[in-house]
C-alpha positions as a printed Julia matrix, in Angstrom:
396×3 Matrix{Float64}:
 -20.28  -27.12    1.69
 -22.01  -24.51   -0.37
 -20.41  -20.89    0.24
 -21.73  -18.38    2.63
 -23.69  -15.28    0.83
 -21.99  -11.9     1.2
 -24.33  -10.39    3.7
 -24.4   -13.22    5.66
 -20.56  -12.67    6.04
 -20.93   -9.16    7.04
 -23.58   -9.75    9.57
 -21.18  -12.62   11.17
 -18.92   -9.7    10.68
 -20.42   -7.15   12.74
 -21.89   -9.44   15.56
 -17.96  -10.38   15.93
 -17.45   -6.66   16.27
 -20.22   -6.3    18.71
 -19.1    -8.77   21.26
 -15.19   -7.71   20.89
 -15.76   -3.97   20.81
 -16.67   -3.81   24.76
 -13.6    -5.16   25.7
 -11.83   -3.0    23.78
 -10.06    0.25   25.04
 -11.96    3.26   23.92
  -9.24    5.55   22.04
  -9.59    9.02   22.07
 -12.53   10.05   19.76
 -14.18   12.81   18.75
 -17.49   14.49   20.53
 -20.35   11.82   19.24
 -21.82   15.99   17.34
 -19.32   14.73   15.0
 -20.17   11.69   13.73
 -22.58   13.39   11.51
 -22.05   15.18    8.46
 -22.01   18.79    8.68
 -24.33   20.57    6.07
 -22.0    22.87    5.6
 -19.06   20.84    4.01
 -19.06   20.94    0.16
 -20.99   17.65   -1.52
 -17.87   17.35   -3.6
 -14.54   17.18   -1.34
 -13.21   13.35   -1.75
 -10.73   11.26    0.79
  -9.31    8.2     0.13
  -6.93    5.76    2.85
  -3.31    6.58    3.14
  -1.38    4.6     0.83
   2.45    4.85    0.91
   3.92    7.72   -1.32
   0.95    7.62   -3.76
  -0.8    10.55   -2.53
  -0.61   12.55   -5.77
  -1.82    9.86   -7.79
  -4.89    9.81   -5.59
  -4.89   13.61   -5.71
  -4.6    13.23   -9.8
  -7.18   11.1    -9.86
  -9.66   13.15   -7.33
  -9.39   16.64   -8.78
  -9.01   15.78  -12.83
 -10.71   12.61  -13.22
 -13.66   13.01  -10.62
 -13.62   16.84  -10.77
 -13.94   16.59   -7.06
 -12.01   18.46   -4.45
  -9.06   16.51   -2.61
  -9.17   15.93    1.01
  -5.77   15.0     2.14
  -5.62   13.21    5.33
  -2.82   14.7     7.88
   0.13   12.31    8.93
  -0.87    9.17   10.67
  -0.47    8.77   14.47
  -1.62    6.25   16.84
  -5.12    6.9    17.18
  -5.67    5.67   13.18
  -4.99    2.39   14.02
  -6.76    2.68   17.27
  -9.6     3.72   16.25
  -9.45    0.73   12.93
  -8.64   -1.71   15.52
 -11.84   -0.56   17.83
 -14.23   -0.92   15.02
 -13.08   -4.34   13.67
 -13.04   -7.72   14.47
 -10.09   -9.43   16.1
 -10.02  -11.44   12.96
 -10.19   -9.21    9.52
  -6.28   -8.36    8.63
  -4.57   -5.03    9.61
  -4.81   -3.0     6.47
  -8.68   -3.3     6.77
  -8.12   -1.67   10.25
  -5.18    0.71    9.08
  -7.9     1.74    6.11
 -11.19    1.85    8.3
  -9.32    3.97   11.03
  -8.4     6.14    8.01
 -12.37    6.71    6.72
 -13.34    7.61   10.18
 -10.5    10.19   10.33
 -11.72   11.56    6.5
 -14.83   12.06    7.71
 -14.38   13.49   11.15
 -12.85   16.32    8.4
 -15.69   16.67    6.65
 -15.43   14.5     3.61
 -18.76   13.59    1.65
 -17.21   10.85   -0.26
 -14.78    8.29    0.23
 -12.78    5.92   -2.15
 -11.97    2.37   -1.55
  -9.47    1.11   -3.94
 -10.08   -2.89   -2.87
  -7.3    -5.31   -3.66
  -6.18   -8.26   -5.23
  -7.19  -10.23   -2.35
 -10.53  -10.4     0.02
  -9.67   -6.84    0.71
 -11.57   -6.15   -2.26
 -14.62   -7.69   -0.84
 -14.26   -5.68    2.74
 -15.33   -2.05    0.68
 -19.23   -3.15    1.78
 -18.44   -4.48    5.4
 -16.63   -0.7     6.11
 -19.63    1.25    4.53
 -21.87   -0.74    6.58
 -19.84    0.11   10.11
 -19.59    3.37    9.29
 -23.05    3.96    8.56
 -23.66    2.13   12.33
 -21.41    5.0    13.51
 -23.27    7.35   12.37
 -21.59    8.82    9.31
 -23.34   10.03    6.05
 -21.36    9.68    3.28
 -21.37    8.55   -0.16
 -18.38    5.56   -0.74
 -16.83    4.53   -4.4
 -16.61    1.6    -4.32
 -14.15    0.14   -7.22
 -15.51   -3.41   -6.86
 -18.75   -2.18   -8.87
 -18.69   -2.38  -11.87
 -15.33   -3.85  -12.96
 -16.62   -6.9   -14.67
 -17.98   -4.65  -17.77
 -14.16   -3.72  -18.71
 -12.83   -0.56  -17.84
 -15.16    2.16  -19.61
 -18.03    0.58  -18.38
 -16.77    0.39  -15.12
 -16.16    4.24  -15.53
 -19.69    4.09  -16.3
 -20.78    2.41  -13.39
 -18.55    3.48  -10.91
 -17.41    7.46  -11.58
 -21.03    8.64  -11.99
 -21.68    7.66   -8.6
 -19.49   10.38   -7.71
 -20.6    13.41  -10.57
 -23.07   12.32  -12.62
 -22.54   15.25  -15.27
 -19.01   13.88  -15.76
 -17.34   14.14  -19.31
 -16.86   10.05  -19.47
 -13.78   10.26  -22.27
 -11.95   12.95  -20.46
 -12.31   11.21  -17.32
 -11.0     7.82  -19.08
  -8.42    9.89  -20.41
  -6.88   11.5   -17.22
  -7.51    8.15  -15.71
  -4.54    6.61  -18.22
  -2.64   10.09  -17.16
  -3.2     8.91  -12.88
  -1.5     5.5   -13.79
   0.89    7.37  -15.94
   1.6     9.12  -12.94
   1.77    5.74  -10.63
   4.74    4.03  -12.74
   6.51    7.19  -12.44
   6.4     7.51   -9.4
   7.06    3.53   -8.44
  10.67    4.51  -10.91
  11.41    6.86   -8.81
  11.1     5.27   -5.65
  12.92    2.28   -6.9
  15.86    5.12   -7.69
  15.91    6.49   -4.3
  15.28    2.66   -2.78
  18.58    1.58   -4.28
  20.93    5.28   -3.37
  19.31    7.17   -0.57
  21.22    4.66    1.78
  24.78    6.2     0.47
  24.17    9.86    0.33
  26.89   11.91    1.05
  24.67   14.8     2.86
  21.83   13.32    4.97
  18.31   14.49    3.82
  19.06   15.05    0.24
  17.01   12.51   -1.08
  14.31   13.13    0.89
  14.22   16.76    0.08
  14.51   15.55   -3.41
  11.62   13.36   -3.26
   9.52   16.38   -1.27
  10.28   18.15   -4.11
   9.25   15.16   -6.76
   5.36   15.15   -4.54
   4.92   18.81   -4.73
   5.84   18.79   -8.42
   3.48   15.92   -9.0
   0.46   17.59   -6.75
   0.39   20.53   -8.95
  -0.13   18.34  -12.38
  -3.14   18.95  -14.31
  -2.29   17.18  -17.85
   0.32   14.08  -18.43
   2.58   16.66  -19.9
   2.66   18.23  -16.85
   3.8    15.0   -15.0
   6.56   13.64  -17.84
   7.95   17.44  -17.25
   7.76   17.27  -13.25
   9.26   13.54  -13.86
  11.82   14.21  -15.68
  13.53   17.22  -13.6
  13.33   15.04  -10.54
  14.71   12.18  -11.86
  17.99   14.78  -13.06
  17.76   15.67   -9.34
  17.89   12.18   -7.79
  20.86   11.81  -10.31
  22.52   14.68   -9.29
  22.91   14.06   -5.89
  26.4    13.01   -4.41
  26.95    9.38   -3.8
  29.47    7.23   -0.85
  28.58    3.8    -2.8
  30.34    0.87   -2.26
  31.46   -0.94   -4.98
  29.63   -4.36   -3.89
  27.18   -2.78   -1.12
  24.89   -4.92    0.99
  21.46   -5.53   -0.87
  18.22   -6.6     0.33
  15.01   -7.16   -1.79
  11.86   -6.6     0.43
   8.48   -9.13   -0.6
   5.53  -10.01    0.5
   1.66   -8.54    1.02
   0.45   -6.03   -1.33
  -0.81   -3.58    1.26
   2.07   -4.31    4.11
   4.96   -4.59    1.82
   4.6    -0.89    0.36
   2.54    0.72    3.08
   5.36    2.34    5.16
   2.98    3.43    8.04
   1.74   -0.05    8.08
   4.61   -1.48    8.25
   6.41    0.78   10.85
   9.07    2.31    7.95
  10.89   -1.05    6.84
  12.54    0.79    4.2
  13.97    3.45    5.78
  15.07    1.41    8.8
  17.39   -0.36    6.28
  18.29    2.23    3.82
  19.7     3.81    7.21
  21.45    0.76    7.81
  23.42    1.82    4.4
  21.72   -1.25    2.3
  20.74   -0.85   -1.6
  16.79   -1.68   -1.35
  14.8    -3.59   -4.01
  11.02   -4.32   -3.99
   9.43   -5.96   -6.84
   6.15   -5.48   -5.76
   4.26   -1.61   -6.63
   1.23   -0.89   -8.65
   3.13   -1.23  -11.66
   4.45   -4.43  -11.83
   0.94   -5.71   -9.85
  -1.03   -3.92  -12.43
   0.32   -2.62  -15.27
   2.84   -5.13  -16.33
   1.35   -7.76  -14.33
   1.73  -11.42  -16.01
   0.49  -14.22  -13.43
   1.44  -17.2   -15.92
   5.01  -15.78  -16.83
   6.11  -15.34  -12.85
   4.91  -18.7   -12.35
   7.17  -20.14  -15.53
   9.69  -18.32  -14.2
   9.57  -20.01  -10.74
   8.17  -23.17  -12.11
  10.06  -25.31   -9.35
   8.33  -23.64   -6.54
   4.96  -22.61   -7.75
   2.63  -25.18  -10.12
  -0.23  -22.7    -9.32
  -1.87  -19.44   -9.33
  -1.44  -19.02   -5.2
  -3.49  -16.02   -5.11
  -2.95  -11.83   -5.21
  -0.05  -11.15   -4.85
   2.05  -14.49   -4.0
   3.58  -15.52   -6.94
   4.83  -11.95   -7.3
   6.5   -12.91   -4.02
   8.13  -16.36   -4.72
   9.07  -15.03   -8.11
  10.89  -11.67   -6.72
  12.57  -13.87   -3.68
  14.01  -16.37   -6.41
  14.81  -13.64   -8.63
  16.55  -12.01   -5.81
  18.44  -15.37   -5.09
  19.48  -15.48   -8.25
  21.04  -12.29   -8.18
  22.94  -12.87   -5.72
  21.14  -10.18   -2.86
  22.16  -10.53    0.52
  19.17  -11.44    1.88
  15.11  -10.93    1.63
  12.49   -9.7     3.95
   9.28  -11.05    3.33
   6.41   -8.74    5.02
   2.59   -9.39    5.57
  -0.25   -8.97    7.54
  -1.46  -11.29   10.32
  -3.83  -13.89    9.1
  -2.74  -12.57    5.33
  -3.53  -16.46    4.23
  -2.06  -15.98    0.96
   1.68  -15.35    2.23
   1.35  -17.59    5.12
   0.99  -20.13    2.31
   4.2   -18.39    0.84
   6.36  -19.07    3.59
   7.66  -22.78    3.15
   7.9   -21.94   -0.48
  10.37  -19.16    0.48
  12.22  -21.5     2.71
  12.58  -23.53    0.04
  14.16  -21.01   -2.01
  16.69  -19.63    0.72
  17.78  -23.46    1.43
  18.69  -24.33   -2.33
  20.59  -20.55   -2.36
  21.54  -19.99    0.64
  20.16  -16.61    1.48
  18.55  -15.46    4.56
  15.11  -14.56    4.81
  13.92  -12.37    7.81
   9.99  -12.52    7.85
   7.88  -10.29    9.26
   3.95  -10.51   10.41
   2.71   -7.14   11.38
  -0.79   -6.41   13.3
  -2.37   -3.46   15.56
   0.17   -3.97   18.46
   3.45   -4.68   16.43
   6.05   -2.15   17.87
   9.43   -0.28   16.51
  11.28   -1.68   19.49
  10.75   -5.39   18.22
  11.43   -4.34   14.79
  14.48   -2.45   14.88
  16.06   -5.4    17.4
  15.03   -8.08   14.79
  16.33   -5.95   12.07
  19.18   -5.14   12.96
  20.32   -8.61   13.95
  19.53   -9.43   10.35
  21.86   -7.02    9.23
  24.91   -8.5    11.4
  24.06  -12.17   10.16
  24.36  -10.67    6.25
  27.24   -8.24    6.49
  29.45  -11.15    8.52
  28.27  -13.56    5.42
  28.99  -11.25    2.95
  32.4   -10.65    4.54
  33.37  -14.1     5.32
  32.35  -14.74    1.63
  34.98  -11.69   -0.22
């Protein structure tokens, strides 16, 4: 059956949207005055979606790459995902929601252009499907798309892509600070995976989260990749400086699963912190560094070549290769997180069983959408912490 074309998707799409969005529950929106651009905003301030703790990167990348002013978006409440949710069909996956709720919010502030990132899965291919709701809503706006271009390598897609945003823009400059924002990224994906694996045994509360307050601010004021080794490096001596209550052999979880869900913590209601409170040591494999940077599909497979004779798509041998890796070490257990209808780690999950019935660890998995609550979470969580710590103490 020959594939559907790309537009004919979207329009499927939108008449989806059409019939869903009057049954929907109108959130609480903005006077319709708004929904056009005000001629009075700059042509030049840029927003992209919330993304975890990668804000500065995006900031990095906005102000000395693009040479663009940064629009940061406030904290996230309800009405983000409301307003996602209103907008899109009942069957594209959260983070498209979580990420189209966060455009409308970017522009009810006045931003000219917006960035959308993609993904390693058919998130990359929703960037045109958002534009073309938004533009239904009434927006004007100008949206980079990173999708264009990136088949002519990565200075023509600065060619492509960037110009769209200034087209004066110094192209080797740009290229350069563009190495210094993913410079920037694996730093700060090392120092989460510091605080990750210690914040849970602090010995006064909030010090690692004033310590990694500290690390963002340091990072937001970076204008050269000297700038962020020097903010790097005094907040690493920081994170190492603070006091420690660590057990000797301390419950340890490693967290896997969808690229978006796994890392977004607003997406997926603060996994992390939920069991770093718990007083667990915290591993996740998965960050744009190991995704992109050091990313090597065919090795992870050959590592988990029991489990996994093929590519499985975006991110899923990441996630059979981290849970067996975890295994392997010995961890406690493993939550595996996605989206709903995130096909890719649905297909994941009798692999993973797989894995926890030849070792013997638990896996606790998780499928977040639009009405997934704290209450279910916590009560699922923690009776995944009492099945672990009674293992782990029948077991020493």
């Amino acid at each position: 059956m020959p594939m559907p074309k790309i537009h004919e998707v979207g329009e499927s799409v939108r008449s989806s949207i059409a019939l869903h969005t009057e049954k929907k529950r109108e959130p609480r929106l903005r006077p319709r005055q708004h929904l056009k651009k005000k001629l009075r905003h700059k042509p030049t301030k840029v927003a992209i979606f919330r993304y975890s703790y990668y804000a500065p990167a995006f900031k990095y990348f906005i102000e000395q790459v693009l040479d663009c002013e940064y629009l940061r978006l406030p904290d996230p409440t309800d009405r983000n995902i409301e307003l996602g949710s209103l907008y899109s069909s009942d069957y594209v996956c959260t983070p498209f929601k979580h990420i189209l709720g966060d455009f409308i919010e970017a522009l009810e502030l006045g931003a000219d252009i917006i960035v959308q990132t993609g993904g390693p899965c058919r998130l990359g291919y929703y960037g045109e499907l958002q534009e073309s709701i938004l533009r239904d809503l009434g927006y004007e706006f100008t949206m980079l798309n990173f999708s264009h271009g990136i088949e002519k390598g990565y200075v023509g897609w600065a060619k492509e892509v960037l110009k769209v945003v200034n087209p004066d823009l110094n192209i080797p400059h740009a290229v350069r600070q563009l190495i210094a924002t993913g410079g920037m990224m694996s730093k700060l994906d090392e120092a989460h995976d510091f605080y990750l694996a210690n914040r849970g045994f602090e010995v006064e509360k909030g010090s690692f989260d004033r310590a990694w307050t500290a690390l963002s601010d340091a990072f937001d004021a970076c204008k050269t990749d000297r700038d962020i080794s020097e903010a790097f490096h005094i907040a690493m001596d920081r994170f190492h400086e603070i006091p420690l209550d660590k057990p000797e052999n301390p419950l340890r979880i490693g967290v896997v699963g969808e690229f978006f869900t796994a890392i977004d913590e607003n997406s997926n209601l603060h996994l992390e912190r939920k069991l770093m409170d718990m007083g667990i040591e915290v591993h996740r494999m998965i960050n744009f560094t190991n995704r992109y940077t050091h990313y090597n599909e065919p090795n992870l497979r050959r590592g988990a070549s029991k489990y996994l004779l093929y590519d499985m798509g975006p991110t899923s041998t990441m996630t059979v290769a981290a849970a067996l890796s975890y295994a392997q070490q010995g961890f406690d257990g493993v939550v595996h997180a996605k989206s709903a209808g995130c096909t890719p780690e649905i297909d994941c999950v009798p692999v993973l069983q797989q894995v926890s019935a030849d070792y013997g660890m638990p896996i606790l998995y998780l499928t977040y959408d639009a009405q997934t609550s704290d209450t279910g979470l916590d009560t699922r969580l923690e009776a995944f912490y009492d099945m672990i710590a009674m293992k782990k103490e029948k077991h020493l």
